[in-house]
C-alpha positions as CSV (number, residue, x, y, z in Angstrom):
1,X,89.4,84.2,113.4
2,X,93.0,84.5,114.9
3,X,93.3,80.7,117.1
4,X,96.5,82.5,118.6
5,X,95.7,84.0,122.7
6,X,97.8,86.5,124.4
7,X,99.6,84.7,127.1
8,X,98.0,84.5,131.1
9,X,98.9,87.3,133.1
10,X,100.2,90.8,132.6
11,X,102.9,91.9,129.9
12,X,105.9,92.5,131.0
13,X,107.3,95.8,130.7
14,X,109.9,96.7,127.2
15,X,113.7,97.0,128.2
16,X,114.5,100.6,126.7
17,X,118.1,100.7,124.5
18,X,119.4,103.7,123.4
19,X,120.5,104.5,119.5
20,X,124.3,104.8,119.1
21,X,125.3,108.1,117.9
22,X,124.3,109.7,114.4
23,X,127.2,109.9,112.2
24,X,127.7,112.1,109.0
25,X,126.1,110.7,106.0
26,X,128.0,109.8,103.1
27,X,126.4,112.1,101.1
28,X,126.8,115.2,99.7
29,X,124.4,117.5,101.0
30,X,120.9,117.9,99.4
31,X,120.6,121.4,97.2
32,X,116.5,121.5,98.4
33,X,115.0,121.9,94.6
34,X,116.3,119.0,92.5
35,X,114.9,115.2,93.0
36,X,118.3,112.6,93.5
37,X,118.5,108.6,93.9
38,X,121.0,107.4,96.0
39,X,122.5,103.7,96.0
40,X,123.0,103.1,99.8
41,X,125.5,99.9,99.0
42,X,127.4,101.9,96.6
43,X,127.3,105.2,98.2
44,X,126.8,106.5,94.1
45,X,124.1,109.4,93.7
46,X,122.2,110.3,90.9
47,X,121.4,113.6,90.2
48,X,118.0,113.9,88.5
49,X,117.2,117.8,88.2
50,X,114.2,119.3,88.4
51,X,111.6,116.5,88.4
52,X,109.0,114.8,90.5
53,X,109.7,113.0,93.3
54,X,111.0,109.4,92.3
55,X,109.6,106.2,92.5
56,X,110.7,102.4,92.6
57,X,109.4,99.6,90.9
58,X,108.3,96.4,93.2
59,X,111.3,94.6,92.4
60,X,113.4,97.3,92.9
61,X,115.2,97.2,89.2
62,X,113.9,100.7,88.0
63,X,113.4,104.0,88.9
64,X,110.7,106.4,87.6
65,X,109.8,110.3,87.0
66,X,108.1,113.2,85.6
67,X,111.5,115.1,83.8
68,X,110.6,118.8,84.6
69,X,108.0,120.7,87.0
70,X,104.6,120.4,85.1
71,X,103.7,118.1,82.6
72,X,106.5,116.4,80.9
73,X,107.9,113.0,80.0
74,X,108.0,109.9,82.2
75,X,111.4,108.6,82.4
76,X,112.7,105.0,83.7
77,X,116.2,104.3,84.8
78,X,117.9,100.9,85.3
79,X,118.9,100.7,88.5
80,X,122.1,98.7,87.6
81,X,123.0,99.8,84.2
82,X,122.2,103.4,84.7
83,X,120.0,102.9,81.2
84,X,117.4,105.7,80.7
85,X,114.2,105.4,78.6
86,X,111.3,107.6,78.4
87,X,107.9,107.1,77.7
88,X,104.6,109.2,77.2
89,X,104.2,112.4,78.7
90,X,102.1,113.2,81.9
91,X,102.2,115.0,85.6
92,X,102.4,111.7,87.4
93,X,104.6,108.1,87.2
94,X,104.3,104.9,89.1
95,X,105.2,101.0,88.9
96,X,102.1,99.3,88.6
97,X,104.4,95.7,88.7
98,X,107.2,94.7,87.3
99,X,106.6,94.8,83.5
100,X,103.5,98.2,83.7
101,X,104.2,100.9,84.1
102,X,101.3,104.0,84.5
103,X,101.4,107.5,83.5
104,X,98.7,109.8,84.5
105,X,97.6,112.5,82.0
106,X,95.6,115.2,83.2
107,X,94.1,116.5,80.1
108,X,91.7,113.4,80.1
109,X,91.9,112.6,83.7
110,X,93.4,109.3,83.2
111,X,96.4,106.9,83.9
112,X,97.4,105.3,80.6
113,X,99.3,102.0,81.1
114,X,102.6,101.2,79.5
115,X,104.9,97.9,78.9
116,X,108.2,98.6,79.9
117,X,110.1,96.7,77.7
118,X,108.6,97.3,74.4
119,X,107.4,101.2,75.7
120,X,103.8,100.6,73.8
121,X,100.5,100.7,75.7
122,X,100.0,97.7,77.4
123,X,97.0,95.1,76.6
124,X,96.1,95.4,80.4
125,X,95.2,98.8,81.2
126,X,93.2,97.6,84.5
127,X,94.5,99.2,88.0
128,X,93.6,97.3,90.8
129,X,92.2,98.2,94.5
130,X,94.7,100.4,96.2
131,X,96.5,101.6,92.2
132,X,94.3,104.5,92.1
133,X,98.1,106.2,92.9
134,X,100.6,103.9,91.3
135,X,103.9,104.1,92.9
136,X,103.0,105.0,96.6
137,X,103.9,103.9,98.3
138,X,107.6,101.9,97.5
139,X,107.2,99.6,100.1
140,X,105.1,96.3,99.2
141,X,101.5,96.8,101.0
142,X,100.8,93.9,100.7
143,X,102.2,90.1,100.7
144,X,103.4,88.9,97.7
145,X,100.5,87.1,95.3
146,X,97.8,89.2,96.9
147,X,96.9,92.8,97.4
148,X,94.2,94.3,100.1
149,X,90.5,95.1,100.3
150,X,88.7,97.0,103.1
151,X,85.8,98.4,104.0
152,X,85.9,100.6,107.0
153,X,82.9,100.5,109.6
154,X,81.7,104.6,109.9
155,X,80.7,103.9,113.2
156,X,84.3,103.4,114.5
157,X,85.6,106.6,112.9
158,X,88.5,107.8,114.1
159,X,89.9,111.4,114.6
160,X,92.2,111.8,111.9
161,X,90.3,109.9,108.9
162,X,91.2,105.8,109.8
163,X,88.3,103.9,111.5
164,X,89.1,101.6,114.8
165,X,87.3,98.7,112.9
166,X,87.9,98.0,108.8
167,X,86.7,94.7,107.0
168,X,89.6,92.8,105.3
169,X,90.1,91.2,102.7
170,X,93.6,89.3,101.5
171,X,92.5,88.8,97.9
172,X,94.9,86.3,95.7
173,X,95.7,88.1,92.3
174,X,96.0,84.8,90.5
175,X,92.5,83.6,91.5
176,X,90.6,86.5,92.6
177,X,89.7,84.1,96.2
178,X,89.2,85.6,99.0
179,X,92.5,83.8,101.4
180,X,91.6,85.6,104.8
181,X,88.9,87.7,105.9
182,X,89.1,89.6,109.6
183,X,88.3,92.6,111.3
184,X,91.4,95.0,111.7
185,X,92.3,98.3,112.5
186,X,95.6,97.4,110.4
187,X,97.3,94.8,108.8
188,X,100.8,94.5,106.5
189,X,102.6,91.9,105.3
190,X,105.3,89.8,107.6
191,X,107.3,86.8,106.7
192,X,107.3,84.8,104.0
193,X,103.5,83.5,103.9
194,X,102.3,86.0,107.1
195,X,100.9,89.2,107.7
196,X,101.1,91.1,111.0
197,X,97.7,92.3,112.1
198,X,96.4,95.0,115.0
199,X,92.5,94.0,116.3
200,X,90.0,96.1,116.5
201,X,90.3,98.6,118.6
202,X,89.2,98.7,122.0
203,X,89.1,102.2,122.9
204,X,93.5,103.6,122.2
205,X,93.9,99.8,122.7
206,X,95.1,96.8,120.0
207,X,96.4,93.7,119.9
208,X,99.5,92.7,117.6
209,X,99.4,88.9,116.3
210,X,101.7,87.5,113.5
211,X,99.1,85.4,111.4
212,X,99.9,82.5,108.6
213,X,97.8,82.9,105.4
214,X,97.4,79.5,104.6
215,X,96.4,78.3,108.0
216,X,95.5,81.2,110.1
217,X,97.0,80.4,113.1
218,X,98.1,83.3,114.8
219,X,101.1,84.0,117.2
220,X,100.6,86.7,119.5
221,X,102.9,89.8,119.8
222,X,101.9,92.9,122.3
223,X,98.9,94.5,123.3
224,X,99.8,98.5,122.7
225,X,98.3,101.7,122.2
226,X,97.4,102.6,118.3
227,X,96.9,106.2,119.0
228,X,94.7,108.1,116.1
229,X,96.7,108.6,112.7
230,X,95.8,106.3,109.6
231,X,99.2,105.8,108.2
232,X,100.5,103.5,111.7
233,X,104.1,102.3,110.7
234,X,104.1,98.7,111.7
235,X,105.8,96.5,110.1
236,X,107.2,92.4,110.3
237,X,109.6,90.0,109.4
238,X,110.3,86.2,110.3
239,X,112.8,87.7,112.6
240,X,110.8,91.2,114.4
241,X,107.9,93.2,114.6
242,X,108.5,96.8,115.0
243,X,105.5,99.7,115.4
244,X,105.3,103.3,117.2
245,X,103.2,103.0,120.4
246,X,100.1,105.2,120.2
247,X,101.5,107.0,116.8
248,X,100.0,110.4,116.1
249,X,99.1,110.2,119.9
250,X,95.8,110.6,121.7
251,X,95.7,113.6,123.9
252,X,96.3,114.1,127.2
253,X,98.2,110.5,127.2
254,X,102.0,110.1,128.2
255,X,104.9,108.8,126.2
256,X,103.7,109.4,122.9
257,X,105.5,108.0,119.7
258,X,107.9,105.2,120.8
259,X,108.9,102.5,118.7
260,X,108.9,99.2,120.2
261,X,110.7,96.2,118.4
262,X,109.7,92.7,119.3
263,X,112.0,89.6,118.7
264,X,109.9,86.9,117.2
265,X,112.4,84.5,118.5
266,X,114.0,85.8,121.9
267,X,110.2,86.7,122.5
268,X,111.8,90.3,123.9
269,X,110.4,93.4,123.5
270,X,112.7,96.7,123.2
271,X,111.5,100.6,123.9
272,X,113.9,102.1,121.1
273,X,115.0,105.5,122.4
274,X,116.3,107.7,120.2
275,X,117.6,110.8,122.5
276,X,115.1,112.8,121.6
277,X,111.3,113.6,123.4
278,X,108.6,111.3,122.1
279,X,107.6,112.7,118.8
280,X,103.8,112.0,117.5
281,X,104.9,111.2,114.0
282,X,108.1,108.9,114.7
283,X,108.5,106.8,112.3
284,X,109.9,103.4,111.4
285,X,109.3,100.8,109.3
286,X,111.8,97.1,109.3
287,X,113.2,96.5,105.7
288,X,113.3,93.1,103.8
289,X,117.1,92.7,105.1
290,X,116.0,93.1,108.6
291,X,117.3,96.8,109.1
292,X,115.1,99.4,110.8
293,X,114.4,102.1,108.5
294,X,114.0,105.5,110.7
295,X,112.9,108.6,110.5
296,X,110.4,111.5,111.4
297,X,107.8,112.1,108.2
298,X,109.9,109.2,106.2
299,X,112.9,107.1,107.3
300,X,116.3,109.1,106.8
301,X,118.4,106.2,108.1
302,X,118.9,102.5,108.3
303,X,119.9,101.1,111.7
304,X,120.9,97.9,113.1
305,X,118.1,96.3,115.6
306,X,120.9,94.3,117.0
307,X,123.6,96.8,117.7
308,X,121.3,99.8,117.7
309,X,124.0,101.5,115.1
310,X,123.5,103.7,112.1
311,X,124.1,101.8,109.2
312,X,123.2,104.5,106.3
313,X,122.6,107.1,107.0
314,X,120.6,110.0,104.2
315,X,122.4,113.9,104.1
316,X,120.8,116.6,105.6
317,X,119.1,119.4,105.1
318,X,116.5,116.2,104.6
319,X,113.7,117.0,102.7
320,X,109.9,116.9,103.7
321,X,109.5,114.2,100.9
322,X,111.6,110.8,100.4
323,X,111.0,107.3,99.3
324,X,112.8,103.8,99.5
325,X,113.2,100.9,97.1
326,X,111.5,98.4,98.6
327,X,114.2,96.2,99.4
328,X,115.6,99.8,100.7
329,X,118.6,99.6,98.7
330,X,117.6,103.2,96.8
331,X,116.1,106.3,98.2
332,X,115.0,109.0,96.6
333,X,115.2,112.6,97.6
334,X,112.5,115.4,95.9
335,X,109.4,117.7,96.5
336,X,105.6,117.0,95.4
337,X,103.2,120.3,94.5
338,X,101.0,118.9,98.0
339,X,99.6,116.2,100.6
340,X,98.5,115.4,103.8
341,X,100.5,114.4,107.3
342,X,101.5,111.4,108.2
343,X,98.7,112.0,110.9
């Protein structure tokens, strides 16, 4: 469907830049047990206790947890008035939208939707494709208005649990319409009205296009390696595309894990190196504000794709869990009973 063709000829080779130095976070250090929030424009931290790990509603206004280790009750902050408000009690939290919140309750198996502002069960106690885990991830998966259906095809499996080939669909929340419909190996939102999509995959190999929802014209961006993992970090804005060459790598293939950022308008494309060997689960993920948000297992700093310079940076010891408001103005730091890698 994409009307956008790479461009005659081969691609030219990235020009690698180098990270400025790490400096010390702002933070205190991180005690390892208790779950915190901190405000990265404030430098403020907020000191939950012994909770679950917390979780940011869409428009990044409110904060949510389970108070406690087991079952116990959902609590919601205001971000900016420091207001706390609980509601029913249950093992598990997340932001459905703005005004829903869902609380899972084990002893029936079931998430139980609440309204925020009046704290009573809400009329709407639907979840959506993709809900069946409210609240994960922060970032917005999809473009504003729509959310995502796919159906992967079994016979292009891949290693770790994605397929090379899925069936998408950009369903419109208000209509239920289907806007686009393409074969992917992945796809996120870009700029206002775009997504950023990787074809199917021709053997390690994809290629990157920018694509308008309304019209679907398409602007190409790189041909790269997708390597095997399911949870491939790429991300867009109007201004860059950013994603981790061949990301939980394929064996017996060189350079694993580096991040590339492409300028949408300079039409560059830089190999961001970081100091360290090629990692397989490097990640980083561009913010609303058109930051880089960095890390290994989860960004633990917000850099400059300009200047290449820290610009937060989260305290050590850093923990194996962490989450950002999405317009990455919050993270949160805390542990969760279990999951999977990132690959």
């Amino acid at each position: 469907m994409f009307r956008g063709e790479p461009p005659a000829g081969s691609q030219p080779a990235p020009l690698t830049r180098s990270l400025a130095p790490r400096p010390e976070s702002a933070f205190a250090p991180w005690d390892g047990t208790t779950s915190v929030i901190y405000d990265t424009a404030t430098n403020r931290q907020f000191d939950i206790g012994y909770a679950s790990l917390v979780v940011f509603s869409p428009d990044s206004a409110r904060a949510a947890w389970i108070a406690g280790t087991s079952t116990a009750a959902a609590t919601v902050m205001n971000l900016a008035t420091g207001e706390v408000r609980t509601y029913a009690e249950g093992t598990n939290v997340g932001f459905l939208d703005e005004r829903r919140l869902a609380v899972y309750q084990a002893s029936t198996s079931t998430w139980k939707v609440f309204d925020l502002d009046t704290g009573q069960l809400s009329a709407d106690q639907s979840l959506r494709s993709g809900q069946a885990q409210p609240g994960f991830p922060s970032y917005p998966p999809s473009p504003a208005g729509y959310y995502w259906q796919f159906v992967p095809d079994p016979s292009t499996a891949l290693p770790r649990g994605w397929a090379g080939k899925n069936d998408f669909r950009l369903i419109e929340i208000a209509t239920g319409e289907t806007a686009l419909r393409f074969d992917a190996v992945f796809a996120a939102p870009a700029g206002p009205g775009e997504i950023v999509v990787a074809t199917t995959l021709e053997g390690v190999m994809t290629n990157i296009f920018v694509v308008n929802v309304q019209t679907g014209r398409a602007e190409f961006i790189s041909r790269t390696r997708y390597g095997q993992g399911p949870n491939w970090p790429l991300s867009a804005t109007a201004r860059y595309v950013l994603w981790t060459d061949n990301f939980c790598y394929s064996e017996g293939i060189d350079q694993q894990g580096r991040v590339q950022l492409f300028d949408r308008a300079a039409r560059t494309q830089t190999d961001v190196d970081d100091g360290t060997p090629p990692a397989a689960d490097r990640y980083a993920r561009l913010t609303p504000g058109n930051l880089i948000a960095w890390g290994s297992f989860g960004a633990s700093a917000l850099i400059d794709p300009v200047s290449l310079a820290f610009a937060t940076v989260l305290p050590e010891p850093s923990p194996p869990n962490r989450l950002w408001s999405p317009d990455f103005r919050y993270a949160s730091y805390g542990l969760v009973g279990g999951h999977g890698g990132l690959c």
